[in-house]
C-alpha positions as CSV (number, residue, x, y, z in Angstrom):
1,X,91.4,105.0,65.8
2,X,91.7,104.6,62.1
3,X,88.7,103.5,59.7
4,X,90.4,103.2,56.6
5,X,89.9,100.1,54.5
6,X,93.1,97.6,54.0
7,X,91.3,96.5,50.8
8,X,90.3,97.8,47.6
9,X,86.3,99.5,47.7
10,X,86.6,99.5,43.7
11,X,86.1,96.0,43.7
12,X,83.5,95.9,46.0
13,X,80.1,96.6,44.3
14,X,78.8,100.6,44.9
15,X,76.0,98.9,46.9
16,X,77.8,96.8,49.1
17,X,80.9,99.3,50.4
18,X,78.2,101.1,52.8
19,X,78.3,97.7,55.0
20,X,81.9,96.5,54.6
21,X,82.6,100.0,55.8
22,X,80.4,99.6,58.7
23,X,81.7,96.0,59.5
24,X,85.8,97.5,59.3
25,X,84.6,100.2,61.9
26,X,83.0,97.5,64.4
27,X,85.8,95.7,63.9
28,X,88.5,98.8,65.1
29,X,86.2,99.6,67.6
30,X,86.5,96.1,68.6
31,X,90.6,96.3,68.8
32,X,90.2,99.4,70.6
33,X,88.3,98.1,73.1
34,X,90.3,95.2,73.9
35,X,93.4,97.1,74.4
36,X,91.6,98.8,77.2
37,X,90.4,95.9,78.8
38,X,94.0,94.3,78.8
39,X,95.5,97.9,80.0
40,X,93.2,97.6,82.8
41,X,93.9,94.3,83.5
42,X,97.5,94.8,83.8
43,X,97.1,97.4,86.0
44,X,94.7,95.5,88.1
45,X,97.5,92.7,88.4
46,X,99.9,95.8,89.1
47,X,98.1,96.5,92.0
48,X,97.3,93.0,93.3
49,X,100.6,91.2,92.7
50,X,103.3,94.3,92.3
51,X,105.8,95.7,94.2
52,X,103.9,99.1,94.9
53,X,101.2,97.4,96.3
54,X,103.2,97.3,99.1
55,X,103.4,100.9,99.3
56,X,99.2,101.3,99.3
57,X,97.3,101.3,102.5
58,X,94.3,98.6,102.8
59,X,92.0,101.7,102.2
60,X,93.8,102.9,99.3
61,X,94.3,99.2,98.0
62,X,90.4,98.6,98.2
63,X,89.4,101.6,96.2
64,X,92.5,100.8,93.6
65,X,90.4,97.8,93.5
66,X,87.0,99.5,93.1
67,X,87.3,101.6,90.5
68,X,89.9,99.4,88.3
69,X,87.6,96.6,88.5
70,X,84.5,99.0,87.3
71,X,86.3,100.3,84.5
72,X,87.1,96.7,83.5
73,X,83.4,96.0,83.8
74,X,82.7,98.5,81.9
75,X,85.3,97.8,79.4
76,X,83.8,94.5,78.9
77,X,80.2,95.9,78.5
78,X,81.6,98.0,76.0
79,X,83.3,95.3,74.0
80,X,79.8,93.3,73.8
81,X,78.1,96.2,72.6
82,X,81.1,96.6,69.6
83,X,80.6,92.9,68.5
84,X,79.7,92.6,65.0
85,X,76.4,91.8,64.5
86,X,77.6,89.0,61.9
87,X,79.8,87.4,63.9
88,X,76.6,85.2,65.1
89,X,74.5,85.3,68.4
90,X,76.5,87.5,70.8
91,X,78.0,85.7,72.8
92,X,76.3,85.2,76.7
93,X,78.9,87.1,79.3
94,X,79.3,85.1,82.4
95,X,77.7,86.9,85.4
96,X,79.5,87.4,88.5
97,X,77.1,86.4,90.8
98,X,77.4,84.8,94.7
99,X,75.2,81.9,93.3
100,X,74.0,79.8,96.7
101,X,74.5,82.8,98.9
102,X,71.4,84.1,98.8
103,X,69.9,83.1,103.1
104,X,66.5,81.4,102.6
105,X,65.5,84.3,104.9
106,X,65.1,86.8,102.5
107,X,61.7,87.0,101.2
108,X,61.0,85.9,97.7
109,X,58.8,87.7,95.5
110,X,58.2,86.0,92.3
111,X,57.3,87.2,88.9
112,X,56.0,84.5,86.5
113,X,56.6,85.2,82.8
114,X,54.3,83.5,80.5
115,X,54.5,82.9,77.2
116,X,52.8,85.4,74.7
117,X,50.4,83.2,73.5
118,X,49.8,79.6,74.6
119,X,48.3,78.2,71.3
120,X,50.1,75.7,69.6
121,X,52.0,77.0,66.9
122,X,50.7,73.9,64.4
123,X,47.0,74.7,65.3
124,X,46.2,71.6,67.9
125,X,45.4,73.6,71.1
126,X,46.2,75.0,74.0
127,X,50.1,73.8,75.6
128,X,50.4,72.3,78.4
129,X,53.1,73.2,81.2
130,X,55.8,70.8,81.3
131,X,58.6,72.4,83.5
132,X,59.7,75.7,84.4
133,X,63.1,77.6,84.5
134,X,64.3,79.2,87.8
135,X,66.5,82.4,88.9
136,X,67.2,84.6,91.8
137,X,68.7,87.8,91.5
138,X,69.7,90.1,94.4
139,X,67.2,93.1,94.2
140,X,67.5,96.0,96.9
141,X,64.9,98.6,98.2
142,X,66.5,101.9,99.9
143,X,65.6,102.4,104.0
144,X,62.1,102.0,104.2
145,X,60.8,104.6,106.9
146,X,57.6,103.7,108.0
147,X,55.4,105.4,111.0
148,X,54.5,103.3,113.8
149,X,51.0,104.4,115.0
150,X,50.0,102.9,118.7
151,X,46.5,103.1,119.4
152,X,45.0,102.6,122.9
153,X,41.1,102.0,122.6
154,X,39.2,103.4,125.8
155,X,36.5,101.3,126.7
156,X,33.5,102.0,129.8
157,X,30.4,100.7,130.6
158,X,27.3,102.3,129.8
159,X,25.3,100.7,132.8
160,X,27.4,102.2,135.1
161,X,30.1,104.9,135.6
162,X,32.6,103.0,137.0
163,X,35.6,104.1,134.9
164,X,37.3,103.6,131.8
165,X,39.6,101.0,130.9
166,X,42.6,101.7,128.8
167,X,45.9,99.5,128.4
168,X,48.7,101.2,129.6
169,X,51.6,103.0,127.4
170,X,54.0,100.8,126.1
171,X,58.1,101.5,127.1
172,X,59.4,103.4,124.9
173,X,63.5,104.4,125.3
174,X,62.7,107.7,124.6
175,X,59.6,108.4,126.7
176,X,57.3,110.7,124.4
177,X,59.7,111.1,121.9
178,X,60.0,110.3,118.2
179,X,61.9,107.2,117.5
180,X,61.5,103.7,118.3
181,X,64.2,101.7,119.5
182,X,64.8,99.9,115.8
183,X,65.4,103.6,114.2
184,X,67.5,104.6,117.5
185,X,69.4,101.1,116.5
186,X,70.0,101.9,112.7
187,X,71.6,105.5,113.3
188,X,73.9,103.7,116.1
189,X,74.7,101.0,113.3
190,X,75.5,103.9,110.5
191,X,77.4,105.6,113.0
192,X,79.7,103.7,114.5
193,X,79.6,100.3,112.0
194,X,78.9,102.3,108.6
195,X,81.2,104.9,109.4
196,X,78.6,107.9,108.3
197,X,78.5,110.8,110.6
198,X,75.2,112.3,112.1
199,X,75.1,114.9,109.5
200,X,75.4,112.6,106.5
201,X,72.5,110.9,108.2
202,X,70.4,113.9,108.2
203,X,70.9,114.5,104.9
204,X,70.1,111.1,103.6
205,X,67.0,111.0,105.4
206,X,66.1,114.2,103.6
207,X,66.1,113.0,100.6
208,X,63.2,110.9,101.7
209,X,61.4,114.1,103.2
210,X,62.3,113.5,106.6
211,X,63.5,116.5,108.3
212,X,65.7,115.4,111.0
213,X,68.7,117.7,112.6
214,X,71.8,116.1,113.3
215,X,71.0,118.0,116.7
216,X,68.3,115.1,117.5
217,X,70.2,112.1,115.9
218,X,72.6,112.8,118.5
219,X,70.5,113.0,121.3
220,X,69.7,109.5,120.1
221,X,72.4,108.4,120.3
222,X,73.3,109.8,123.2
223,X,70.5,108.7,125.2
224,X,71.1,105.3,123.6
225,X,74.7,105.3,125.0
226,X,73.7,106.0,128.6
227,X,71.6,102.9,128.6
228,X,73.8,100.9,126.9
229,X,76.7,101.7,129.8
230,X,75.6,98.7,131.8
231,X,76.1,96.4,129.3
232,X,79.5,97.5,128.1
233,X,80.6,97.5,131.6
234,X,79.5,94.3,132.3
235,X,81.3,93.2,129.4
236,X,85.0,94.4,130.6
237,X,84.1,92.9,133.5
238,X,83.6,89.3,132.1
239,X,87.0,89.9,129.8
240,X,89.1,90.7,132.8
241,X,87.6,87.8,134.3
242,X,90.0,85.7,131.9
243,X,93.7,84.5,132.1
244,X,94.6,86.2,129.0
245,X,94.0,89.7,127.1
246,X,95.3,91.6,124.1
247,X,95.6,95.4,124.8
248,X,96.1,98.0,121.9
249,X,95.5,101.9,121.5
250,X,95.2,104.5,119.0
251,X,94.0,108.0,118.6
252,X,90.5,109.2,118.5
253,X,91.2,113.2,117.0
254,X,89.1,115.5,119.4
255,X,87.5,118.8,119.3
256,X,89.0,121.1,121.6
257,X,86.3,123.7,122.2
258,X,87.3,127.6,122.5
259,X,90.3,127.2,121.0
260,X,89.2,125.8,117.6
261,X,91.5,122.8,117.2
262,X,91.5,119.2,117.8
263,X,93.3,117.7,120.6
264,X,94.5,113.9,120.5
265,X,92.3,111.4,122.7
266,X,92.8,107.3,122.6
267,X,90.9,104.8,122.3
268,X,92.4,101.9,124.3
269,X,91.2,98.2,122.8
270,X,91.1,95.2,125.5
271,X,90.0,92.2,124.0
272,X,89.6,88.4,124.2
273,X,90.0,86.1,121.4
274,X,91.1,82.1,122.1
275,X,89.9,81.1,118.6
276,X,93.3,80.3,117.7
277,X,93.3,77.7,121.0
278,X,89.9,76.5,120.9
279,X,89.1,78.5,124.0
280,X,85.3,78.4,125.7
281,X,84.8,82.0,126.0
282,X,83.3,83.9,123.6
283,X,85.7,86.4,121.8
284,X,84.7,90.4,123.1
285,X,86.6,94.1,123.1
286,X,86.1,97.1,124.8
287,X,87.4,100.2,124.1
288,X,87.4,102.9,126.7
289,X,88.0,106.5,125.8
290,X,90.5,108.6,127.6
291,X,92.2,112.3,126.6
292,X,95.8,110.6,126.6
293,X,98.2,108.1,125.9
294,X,99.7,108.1,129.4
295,X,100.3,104.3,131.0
296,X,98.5,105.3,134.0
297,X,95.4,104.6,131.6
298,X,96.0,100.9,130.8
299,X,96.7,100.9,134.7
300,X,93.3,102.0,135.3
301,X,91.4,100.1,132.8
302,X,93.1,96.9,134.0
303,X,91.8,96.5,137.3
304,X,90.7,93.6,138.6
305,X,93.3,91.7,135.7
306,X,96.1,89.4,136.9
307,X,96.5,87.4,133.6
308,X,98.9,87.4,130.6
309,X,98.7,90.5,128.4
310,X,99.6,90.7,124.6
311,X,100.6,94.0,123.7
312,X,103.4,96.0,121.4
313,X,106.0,97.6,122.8
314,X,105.0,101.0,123.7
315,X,107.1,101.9,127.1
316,X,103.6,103.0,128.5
317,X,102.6,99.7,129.4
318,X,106.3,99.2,131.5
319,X,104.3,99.9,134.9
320,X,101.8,97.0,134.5
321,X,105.0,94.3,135.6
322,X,105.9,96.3,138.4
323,X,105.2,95.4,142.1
324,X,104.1,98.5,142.9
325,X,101.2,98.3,140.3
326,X,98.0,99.4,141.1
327,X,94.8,97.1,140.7
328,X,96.4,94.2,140.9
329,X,99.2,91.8,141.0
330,X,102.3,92.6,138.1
331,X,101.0,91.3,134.6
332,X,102.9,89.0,132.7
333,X,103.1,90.3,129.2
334,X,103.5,88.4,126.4
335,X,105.3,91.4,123.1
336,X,104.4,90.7,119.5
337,X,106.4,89.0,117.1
338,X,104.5,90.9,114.0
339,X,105.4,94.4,115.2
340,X,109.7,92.8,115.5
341,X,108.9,91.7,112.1
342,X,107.4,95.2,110.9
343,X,111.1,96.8,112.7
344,X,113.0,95.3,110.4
345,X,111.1,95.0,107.5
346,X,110.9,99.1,107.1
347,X,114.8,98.6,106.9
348,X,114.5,96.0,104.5
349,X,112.1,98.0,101.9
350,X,114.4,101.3,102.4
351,X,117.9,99.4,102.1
352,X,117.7,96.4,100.9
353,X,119.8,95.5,103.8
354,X,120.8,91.7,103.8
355,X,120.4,91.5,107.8
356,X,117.2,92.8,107.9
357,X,116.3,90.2,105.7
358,X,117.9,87.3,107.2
359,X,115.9,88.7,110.7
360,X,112.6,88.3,108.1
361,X,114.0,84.9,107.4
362,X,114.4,83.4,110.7
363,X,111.0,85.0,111.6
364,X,109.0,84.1,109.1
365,X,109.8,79.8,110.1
366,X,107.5,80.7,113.5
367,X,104.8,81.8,111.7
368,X,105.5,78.9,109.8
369,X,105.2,76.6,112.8
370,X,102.2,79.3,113.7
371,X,100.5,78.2,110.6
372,X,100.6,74.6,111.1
373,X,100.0,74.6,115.2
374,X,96.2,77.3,114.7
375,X,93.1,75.4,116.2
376,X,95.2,73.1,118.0
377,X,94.5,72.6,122.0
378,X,97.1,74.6,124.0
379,X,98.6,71.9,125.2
380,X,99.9,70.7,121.8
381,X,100.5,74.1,120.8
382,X,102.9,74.8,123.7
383,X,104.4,71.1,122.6
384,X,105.0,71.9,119.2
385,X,106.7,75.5,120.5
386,X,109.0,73.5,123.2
387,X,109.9,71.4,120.4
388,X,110.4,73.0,117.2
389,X,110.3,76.6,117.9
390,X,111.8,77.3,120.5
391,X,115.5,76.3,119.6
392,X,114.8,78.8,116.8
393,X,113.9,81.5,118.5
394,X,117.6,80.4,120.8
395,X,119.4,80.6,117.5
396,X,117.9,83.8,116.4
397,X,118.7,85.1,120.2
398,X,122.4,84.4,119.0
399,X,122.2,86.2,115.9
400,X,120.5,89.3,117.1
401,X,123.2,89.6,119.8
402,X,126.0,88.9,117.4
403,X,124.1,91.5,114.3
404,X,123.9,94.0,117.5
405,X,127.7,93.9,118.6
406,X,128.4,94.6,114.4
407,X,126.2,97.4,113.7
408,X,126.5,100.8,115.2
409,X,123.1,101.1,117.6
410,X,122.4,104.8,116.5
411,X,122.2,103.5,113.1
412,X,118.9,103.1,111.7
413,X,119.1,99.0,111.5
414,X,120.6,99.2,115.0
415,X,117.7,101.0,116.7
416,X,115.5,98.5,115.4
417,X,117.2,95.6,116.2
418,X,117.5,97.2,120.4
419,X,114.0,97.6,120.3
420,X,114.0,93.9,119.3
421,X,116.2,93.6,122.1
422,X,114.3,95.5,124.7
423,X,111.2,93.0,124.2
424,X,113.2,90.0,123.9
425,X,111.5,88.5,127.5
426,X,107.9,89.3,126.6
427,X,108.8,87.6,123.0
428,X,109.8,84.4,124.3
429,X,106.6,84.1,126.2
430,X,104.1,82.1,123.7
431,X,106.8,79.2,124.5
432,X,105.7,79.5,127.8
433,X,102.6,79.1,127.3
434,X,100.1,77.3,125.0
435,X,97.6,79.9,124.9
436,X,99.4,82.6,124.6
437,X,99.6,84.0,120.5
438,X,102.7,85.2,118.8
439,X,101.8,88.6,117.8
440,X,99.2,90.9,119.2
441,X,97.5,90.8,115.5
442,X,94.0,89.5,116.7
443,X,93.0,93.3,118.6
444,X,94.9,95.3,115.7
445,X,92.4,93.9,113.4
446,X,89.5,94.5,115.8
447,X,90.6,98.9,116.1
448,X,90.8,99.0,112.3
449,X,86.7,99.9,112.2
450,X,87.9,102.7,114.8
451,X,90.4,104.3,111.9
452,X,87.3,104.1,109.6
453,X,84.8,106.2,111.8
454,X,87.8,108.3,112.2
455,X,88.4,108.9,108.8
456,X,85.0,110.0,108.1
457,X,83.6,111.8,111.0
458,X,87.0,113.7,111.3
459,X,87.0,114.2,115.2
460,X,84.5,113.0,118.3
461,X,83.1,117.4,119.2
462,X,83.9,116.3,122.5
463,X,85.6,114.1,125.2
464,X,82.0,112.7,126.2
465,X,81.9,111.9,122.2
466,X,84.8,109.8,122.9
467,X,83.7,107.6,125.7
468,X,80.2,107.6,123.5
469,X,81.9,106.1,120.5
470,X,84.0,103.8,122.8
471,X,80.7,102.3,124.3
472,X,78.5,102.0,121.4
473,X,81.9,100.5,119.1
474,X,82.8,97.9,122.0
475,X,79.2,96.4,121.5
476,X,79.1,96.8,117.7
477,X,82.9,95.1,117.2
478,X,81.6,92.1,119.5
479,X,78.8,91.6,117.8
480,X,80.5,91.3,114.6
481,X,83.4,88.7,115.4
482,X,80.5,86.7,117.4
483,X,79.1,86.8,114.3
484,X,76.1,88.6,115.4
485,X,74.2,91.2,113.2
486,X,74.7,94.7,114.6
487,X,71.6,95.8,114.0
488,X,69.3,93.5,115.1
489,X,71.5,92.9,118.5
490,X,71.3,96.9,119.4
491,X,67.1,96.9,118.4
492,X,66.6,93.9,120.6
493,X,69.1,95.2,123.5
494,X,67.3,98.5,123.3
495,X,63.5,97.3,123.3
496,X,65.0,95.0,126.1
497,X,66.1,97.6,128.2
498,X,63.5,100.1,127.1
499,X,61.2,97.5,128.9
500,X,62.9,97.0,131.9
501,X,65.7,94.0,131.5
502,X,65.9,93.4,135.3
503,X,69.8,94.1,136.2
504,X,70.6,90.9,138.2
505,X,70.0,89.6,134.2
506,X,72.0,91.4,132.6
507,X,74.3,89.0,131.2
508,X,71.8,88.3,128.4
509,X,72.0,91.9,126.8
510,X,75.9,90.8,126.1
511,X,76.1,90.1,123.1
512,X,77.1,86.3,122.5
513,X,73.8,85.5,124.3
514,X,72.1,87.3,121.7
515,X,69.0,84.5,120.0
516,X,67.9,86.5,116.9
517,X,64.3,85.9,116.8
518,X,62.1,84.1,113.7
């Protein structure tokens, strides 16, 4: 950054130049800083609306995000600071604030400013108060801990020594033990919904000079998760109970012990969600832990099911249609337009190829339809299919046979379009049926969280981790998309059980019958 003058000091008096000098460097300071700010800016755009966007993960994407918008931010403070002090009042930066989304819950504490001195400035009294200004900002206090004492009072006569009177001690989950069911509830919540490991915990309630090992957080949680069995199993019992089910899987990385490696475990997701319908049920998922991918799994986790299942096409699930299946009749299955869509678009961003992206064409008018068709009953919905998509989906039946007779099926365009091929009964299904959703999207958005704990914690240290992190995330994930807070469901469900919830009630632990109280 240069500070030199463009204009002659000489004819600036000597006792002036100190200030114009000052005012050139503000004002290069000034230029500086905006540069940056439209650097970062571009860059921001780069990421939003550019092509290598494309090529970020959601997770890489969001931090992209983070820090470019907090250097911008800071950019901006910057520039304010560099204004030239005679180039007026400074001028009043626009906050970025959530203005109205403040809940009314939240407890208000106000802080009333008065004036310095309430005498009239002309010397004819004290003011009086005609009006006030308002505003609310957002302030946050870190994790209060807080010790609960219970005190039982002993009482006896002094007449008489008939005894003493004490009220008995109150359930506790942990009988004699340390925490109550809201702190057992918050490590659960940071676990499994925050994504922060056991020993992160530890440490972060160190630093308020609690000196807890990651040993006794998990026995928490592990006690927590035995309790909270019941209530998860009841809730894959109500979502086989219905006439339709998404079913997804993906790993949960596990520690193999004595050989000092991690082995690959699944987490397999089968959820409900008729939003898109206007459905009664409430939307739910479950995700059951087991130390393989095999089919035999889904077999075993679908008992009891006889509906329509939306799923991708891994072969696994091939034994679900079969007569001979086990647990019940053979399933319908309903394949997913999005992943036939993904086939051919990883052609399409390698090569460029023109048929990929006529197949991304004809596609892209269902979701089109889709679009249009969401919230509607399933009776219209399967209307609007019969009438509109359905001859499209025909047509692009005729071009995926006639691309497939062209193209050599060990090329890489080939294989996609024979595994295009290979679905091509289960895709035509949502014409069948009303309910029924074009792509299996709805539970691949529900095991996203999963990838998240996954990331952070690294691996589960052991099978039983797995079916652990299965329970507690099948209640957290349907709390969420009932729109339930996590927290306050899993304190409540705990102090419930902790009191003896009666088992013939169960039902009310689930958690769409979850009343927050006052």
């Amino acid at each position: 950054m240069s500070s030199a003058p463009s204009l002659d000091l000489s004819a600036i008096p000597k006792d002036q130049r100190d200030a114009v000098l000052a005012v050139l460097r503000e004002r290069d300071a000034l230029r500086e800083a905006n540069k940056r700010l439209e650097h970062l800016v571009a860059e921001l755009n780069q990421v939003v609306h550019g092509k290598r966007s494309e090529k970020l993960s959601e997770d890489e994407r969001q931090l992209a995000f983070e820090d470019l918008e907090t250097a911008v931010a800071e950019a901006e403070a910057q520039q304010d600071e560099d204004a030239p002090a005679s180039s007026g009042p400074r001028r009043s930066k626009v906050a970025r604030r959530n203005r109205g989304n403040l809940p009314e819950s939240l407890p208000r504490i106000e802080q009333v400013i008065e004036p310095a001195s309430l005498e009239c400035p002309c010397g004819c009294g004290t003011m009086h108060r005609i009006g006030e200004d308002r505003s609310e900002r957002l302030d946050i206090v870190p994790a209060q801990l807080r010790v609960l004492v219970t005190v039982r009072p002993k009482y006896a006569c002094r007449a008489c020594a008939e005894g003493v009177t004490q009220a008995p001690t109150p359930a506790f989950l942990i009988e004699g033990g340390l925490p109550t069911e809201g702190a057992i509830a918050h490590v659960l919540v940071a676990k499994f919904a925050d994504h922060l490991p056991l020993y992160r915990q530890s440490q972060i309630l160190a630093r308020s000079g609690i000196d807890l090992q990651r040993s006794t957080l998990a026995d928490w949680v592990g006690t927590a998760a035995f309790h909270l069995a019941p209530v998860v199993d009841r809730l894959a019992e109500h979502l086989k109970g219905s006439g339709k089910l998404f079913m997804d899987e993906t790993t949960a990385p596990v520690l193999e012990p004595g050989r000092g490696r991690t082995k690959t475990g699944f987490l397999w997701a089968l959820a409900r969600d008729d939003r898109g319908w206007g459905g009664d049920d409430p939307p739910g998922v479950v995700f059951t832990y087991r130390p393989s991918r095999a089919g035999v799994n889904a077999e075993q986790i679908l008992q009891g099911f006889d509906g329509i299942l939306q799923l991708d096409g891994y072969p696994g699930y091939d034994r679900l249609t079969r007569p001979s299946r086990t647990g019940g009749a053979p399933i319908t299955v309903a394949h997913c337009w999005a992943h036939a869509r993904r086939k051919l678009k990883e052609v399409f961003d390698r090569d460029g190829s023109e048929i990929a992206a006529e197949g991304l064409r004809r596609i892209a008018e269902f979701y089109r339809i889709e679009t249009e068709i969401r919230g509607m009953g399933p009776g219209q919905r399967l209307s609007a299919r019969q009438t509109r998509t359905a001859p499209l989906v025909a047509e692009f039946g005729e071009w995926l046979q006639s691309q497939r007779r062209r193209i050599s099926a060990k090329s890489r365009l080939g294989e996609k379009l024979a595994y295009i091929h290979r679905q091509w009964d289960g895709l035509q299904t949502f014409l069948q049926d009303g309910r029924v959703e074009i792509d299996s999207n709805a539970v691949e958005n529900l095991i996203r969280p999963i990838a998240l704990t996954r990331k952070n914690a690294l691996f589960a240290g052991h099978d039983e981790g797995g079916r652990t992190w299965g329970r507690i995330a099948s209640l957290i994930a349907t709390a969420k998309i009932n729109e339930v807070e996590p927290f306050a469901y899993l304190k409540a469900t705990l102090e419930a059980i902790a009191a003896g919830h009666p088992a013939n009630r169960i039902d009310e632990l689930l958690p769409w019958n979850f009343k927050p109280s006052s």
